[in-house]
LOMI-109246 format. One record per residue (C-alpha): residue in three letters; x, y, z. Coordinates in steps of 0.25 Angstrom, whole numbers, padded with zeros to 4 digits, always signed. Example, Ala and Ser with C-alpha at 12.3 -4.5 7.8 and 13.67 -1.06 7.14 Angstrom:
# residues 2
ALA+0049-0018+0031
SER+0055-0004+0029
This chain:
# residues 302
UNK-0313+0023+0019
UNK-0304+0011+0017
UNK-0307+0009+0001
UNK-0296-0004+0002
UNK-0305-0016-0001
UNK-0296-0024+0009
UNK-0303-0017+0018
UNK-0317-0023+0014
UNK-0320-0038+0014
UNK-0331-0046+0010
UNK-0337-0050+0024
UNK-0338-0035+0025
UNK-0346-0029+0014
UNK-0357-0041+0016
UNK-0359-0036+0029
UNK-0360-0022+0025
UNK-0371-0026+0016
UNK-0377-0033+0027
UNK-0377-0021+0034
UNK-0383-0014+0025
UNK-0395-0024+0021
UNK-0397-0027+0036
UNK-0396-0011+0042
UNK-0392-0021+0055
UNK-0381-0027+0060
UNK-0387-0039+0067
UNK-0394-0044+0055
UNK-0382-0041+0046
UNK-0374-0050+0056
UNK-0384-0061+0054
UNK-0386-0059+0039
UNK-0371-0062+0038
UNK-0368-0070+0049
UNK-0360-0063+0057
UNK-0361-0058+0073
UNK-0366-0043+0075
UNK-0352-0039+0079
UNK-0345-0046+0067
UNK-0354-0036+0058
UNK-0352-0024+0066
UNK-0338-0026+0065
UNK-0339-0028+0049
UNK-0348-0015+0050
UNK-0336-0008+0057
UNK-0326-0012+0047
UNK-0336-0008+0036
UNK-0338+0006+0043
UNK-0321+0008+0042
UNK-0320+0002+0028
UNK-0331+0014+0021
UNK-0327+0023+0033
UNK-0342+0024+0035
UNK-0351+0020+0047
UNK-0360+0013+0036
UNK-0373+0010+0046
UNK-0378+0019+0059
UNK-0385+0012+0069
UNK-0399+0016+0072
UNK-0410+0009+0081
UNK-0414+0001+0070
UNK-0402-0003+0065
UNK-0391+0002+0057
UNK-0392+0011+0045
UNK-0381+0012+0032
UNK-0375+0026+0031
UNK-0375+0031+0017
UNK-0362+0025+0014
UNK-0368+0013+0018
UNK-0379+0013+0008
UNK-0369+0018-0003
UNK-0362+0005+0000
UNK-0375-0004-0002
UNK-0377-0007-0016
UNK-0364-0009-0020
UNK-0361-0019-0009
UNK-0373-0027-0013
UNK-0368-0026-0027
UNK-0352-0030-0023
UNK-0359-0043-0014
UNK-0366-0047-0026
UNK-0355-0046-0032
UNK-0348-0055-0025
UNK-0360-0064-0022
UNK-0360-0068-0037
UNK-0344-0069-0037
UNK-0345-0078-0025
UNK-0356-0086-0029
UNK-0355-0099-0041
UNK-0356-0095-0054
UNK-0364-0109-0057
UNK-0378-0108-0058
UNK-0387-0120-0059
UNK-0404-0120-0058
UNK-0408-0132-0056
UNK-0397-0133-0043
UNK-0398-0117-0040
UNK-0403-0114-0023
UNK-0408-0099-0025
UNK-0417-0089-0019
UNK-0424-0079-0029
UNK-0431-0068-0024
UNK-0439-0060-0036
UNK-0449-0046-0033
UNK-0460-0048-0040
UNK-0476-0043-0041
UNK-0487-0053-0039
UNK-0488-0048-0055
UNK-0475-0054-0059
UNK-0474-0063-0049
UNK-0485-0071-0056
UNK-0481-0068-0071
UNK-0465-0070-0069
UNK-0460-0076-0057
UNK-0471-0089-0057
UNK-0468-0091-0071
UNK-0453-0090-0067
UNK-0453-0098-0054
UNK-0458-0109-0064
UNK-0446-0109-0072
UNK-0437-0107-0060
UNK-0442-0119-0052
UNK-0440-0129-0066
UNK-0425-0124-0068
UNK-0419-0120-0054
UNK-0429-0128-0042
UNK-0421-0122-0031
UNK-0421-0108-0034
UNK-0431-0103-0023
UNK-0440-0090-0028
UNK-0445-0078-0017
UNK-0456-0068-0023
UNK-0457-0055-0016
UNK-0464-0044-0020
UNK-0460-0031-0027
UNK-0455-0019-0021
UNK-0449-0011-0029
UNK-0444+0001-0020
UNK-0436-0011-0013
UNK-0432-0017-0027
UNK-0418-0011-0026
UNK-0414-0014-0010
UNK-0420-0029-0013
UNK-0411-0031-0023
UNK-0398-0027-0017
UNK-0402-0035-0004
UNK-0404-0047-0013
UNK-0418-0046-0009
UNK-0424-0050-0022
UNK-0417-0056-0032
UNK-0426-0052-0045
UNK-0438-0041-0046
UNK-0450-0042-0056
UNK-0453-0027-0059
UNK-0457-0018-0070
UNK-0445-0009-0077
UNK-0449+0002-0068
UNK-0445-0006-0054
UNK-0433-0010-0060
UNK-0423-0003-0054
UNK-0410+0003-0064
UNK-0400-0005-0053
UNK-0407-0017-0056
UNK-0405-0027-0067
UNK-0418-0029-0074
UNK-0425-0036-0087
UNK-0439-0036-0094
UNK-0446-0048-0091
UNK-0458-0045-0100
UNK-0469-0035-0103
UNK-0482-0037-0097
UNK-0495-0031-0103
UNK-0510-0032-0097
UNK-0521-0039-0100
UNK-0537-0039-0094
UNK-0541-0050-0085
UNK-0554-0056-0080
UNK-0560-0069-0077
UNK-0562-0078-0087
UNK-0579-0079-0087
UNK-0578-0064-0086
UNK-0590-0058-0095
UNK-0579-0048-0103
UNK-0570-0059-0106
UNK-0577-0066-0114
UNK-0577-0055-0126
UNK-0561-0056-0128
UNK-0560-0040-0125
UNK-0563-0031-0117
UNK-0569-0014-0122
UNK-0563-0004-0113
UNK-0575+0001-0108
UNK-0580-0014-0102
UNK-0565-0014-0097
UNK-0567-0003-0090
UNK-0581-0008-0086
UNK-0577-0019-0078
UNK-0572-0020-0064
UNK-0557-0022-0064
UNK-0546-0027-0053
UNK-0533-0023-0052
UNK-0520-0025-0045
UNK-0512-0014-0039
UNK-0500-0018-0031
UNK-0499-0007-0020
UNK-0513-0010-0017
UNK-0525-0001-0018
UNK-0525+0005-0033
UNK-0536+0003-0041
UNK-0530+0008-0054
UNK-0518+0003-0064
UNK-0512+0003-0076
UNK-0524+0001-0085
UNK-0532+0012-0076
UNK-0520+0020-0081
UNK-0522+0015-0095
UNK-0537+0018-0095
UNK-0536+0032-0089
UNK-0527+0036-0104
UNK-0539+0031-0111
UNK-0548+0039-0100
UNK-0554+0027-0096
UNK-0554+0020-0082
UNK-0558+0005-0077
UNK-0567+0001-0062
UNK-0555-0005-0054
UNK-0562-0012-0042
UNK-0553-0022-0036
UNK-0537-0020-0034
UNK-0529-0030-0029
UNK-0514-0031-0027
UNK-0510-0044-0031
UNK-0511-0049-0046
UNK-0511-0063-0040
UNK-0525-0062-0035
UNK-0530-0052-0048
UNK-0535-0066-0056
UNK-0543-0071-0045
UNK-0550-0057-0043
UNK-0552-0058-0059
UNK-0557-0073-0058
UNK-0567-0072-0048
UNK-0574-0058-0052
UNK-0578-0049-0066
UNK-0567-0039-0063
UNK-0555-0039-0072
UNK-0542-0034-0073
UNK-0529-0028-0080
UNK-0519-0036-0078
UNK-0503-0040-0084
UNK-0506-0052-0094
UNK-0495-0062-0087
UNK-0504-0060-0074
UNK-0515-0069-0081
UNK-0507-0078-0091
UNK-0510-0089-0084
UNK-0523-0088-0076
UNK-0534-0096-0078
UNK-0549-0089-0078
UNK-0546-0077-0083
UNK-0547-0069-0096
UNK-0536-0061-0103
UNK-0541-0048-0111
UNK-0532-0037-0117
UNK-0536-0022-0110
UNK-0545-0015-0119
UNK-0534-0004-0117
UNK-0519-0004-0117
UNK-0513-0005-0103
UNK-0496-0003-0102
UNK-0490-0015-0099
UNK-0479-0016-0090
UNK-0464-0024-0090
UNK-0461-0035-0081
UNK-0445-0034-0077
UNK-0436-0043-0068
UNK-0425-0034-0060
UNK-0412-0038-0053
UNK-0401-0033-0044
UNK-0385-0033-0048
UNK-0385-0043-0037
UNK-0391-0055-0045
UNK-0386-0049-0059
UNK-0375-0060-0060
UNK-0379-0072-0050
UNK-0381-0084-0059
UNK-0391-0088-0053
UNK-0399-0075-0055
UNK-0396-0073-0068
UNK-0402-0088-0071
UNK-0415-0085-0062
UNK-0416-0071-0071
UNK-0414-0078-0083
UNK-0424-0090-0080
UNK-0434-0078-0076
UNK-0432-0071-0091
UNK-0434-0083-0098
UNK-0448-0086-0092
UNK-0453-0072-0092
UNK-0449-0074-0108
UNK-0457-0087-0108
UNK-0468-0082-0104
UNK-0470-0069-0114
């Protein structure tokens, strides 16, 4: 291997991390602009540079040897690097062009990322917002191809090479309609609790049980779950328009209108809502003002 850094330039390492995002070398030449042979050439001088072949080609493209792979996070890291040393320092909101991309569940998406776009759109109008949803076997491999730029997950999904911070703890509540005959009481008993028909959201689909089935089997109880859905966003309208109720996280329902707020007649684990990011965003000034803007409303709203 020539170890010399003279024998690596800039223009060189981008298009090896293209490479290795793009498993193809027509789509790396259009990623950065450049004709096929222009990158197979720079693929070439890669190849002598770490005295590896880096890719095989295969009838689907072409594939990163191990070395390659090896090579793949800190380039990512060393780009960003130079990214922020490139870029200018001066950040200003209310002038700022950005694209944000933030991961989120339909759960957080209503109970951070709306109250956040509100404060987002008053201070910095161009910033532009993309929602995608949460994948948290990918959470890593989005990052590091700047894929997503913030993730709203639970402690658990927060990977240990991520950056991360509590946002708030979130605990549940019992929800019904409004007119519902067992709201008017105030409380509910744990046997008409467990009475009455119940909706639930499960996100992979399918599963009628929870954490509050969990939290009933300890006390060897269980509840009738007959409707489960996989969206929160639709849960209210279920609840409004029929006598089943639900268990659901508080911040859900702050804010809706014809429906009735109980506490469980049991206690049901909460859980901890945390925002994560990559290395690559740490330092961007930009970044670090969206992150902070989202922290403060999060603390608004506790």
């Amino acid at each position: 291997m020539q170890s010399d850094i003279r024998t690596i330039d800039l223009n060189l390492l981008r298009s090896l991390d293209a490479l290795l995002d793009e498993r193809n070398v027509t789509k790396a030449a259009q990623r950065l602009s450049l004709t096929q042979p222009a990158v197979s050439g720079m693929l070439t001088r890669l190849r002598e540079s770490f005295d590896d072949p880096l890719f095989v080609r295969t009838q689907r493209g072409i594939v990163p040897t191990m070395r390659a792979l090896e090579l793949a996070a800190p380039l990512k890291q060393i780009l960003g690097e130079i990214d922020v040393l490139l870029r200018p320092q001066a950040f200003d909101p209310a002038t700022a062009e950005l694209t944000l991309t933030i991961a989120s569940t339909d759960y957080a998406l209503q109970a951070v990322v709306l109250p956040f776009l509100e404060a987002l759109r008053r201070k910095a109008p161009g910033v532009r917002v993309a929602v995608v949803p949460v994948q948290d076997a990918l959470l890593q491999t989005q990052f590091e191809r700047g894929e997503i730029d913030l993730a709203l997950v639970t402690p658990d999904s927060a990977l240990p090479e991520l950056h991360a911070r509590r946002l708030f703890d979130e605990r549940y509540v019992c929800v019904m309609r409004a007119r519902h005959p067992d709201a008017q009481g105030g409380a509910l008993s744990l046997e008409r609790f467990c009475e009455l028909d119940h909706a639930l959201v499960s996100y992979s689909g399918g599963s009628f049980r929870g954490v509050t089935d969990d939290a009933l089997a300890r006390l060897g109880r269980e509840r009738r779950v007959t409707v489960s859905v996989t969206s929160f966003l639709v849960l209210p309208r279920i609840l409004k328009s029929s006598d089943l109720i639900a268990v659901v996280p508080e911040r859900l329902v702050a804010r809706s209108q014809g429906l009735a707020t109980l506490e469980p007649p049991l206690e049901i684990p909460g859980f901890t809502k945390t925002v994560a990011w990559h290395e690559r965003t740490h330092r961007a000034p930009a970044h670090r003002w969206v992150r902070e803007l989202l922290f403060r409303t999060c603390d608004a709203l506790a």
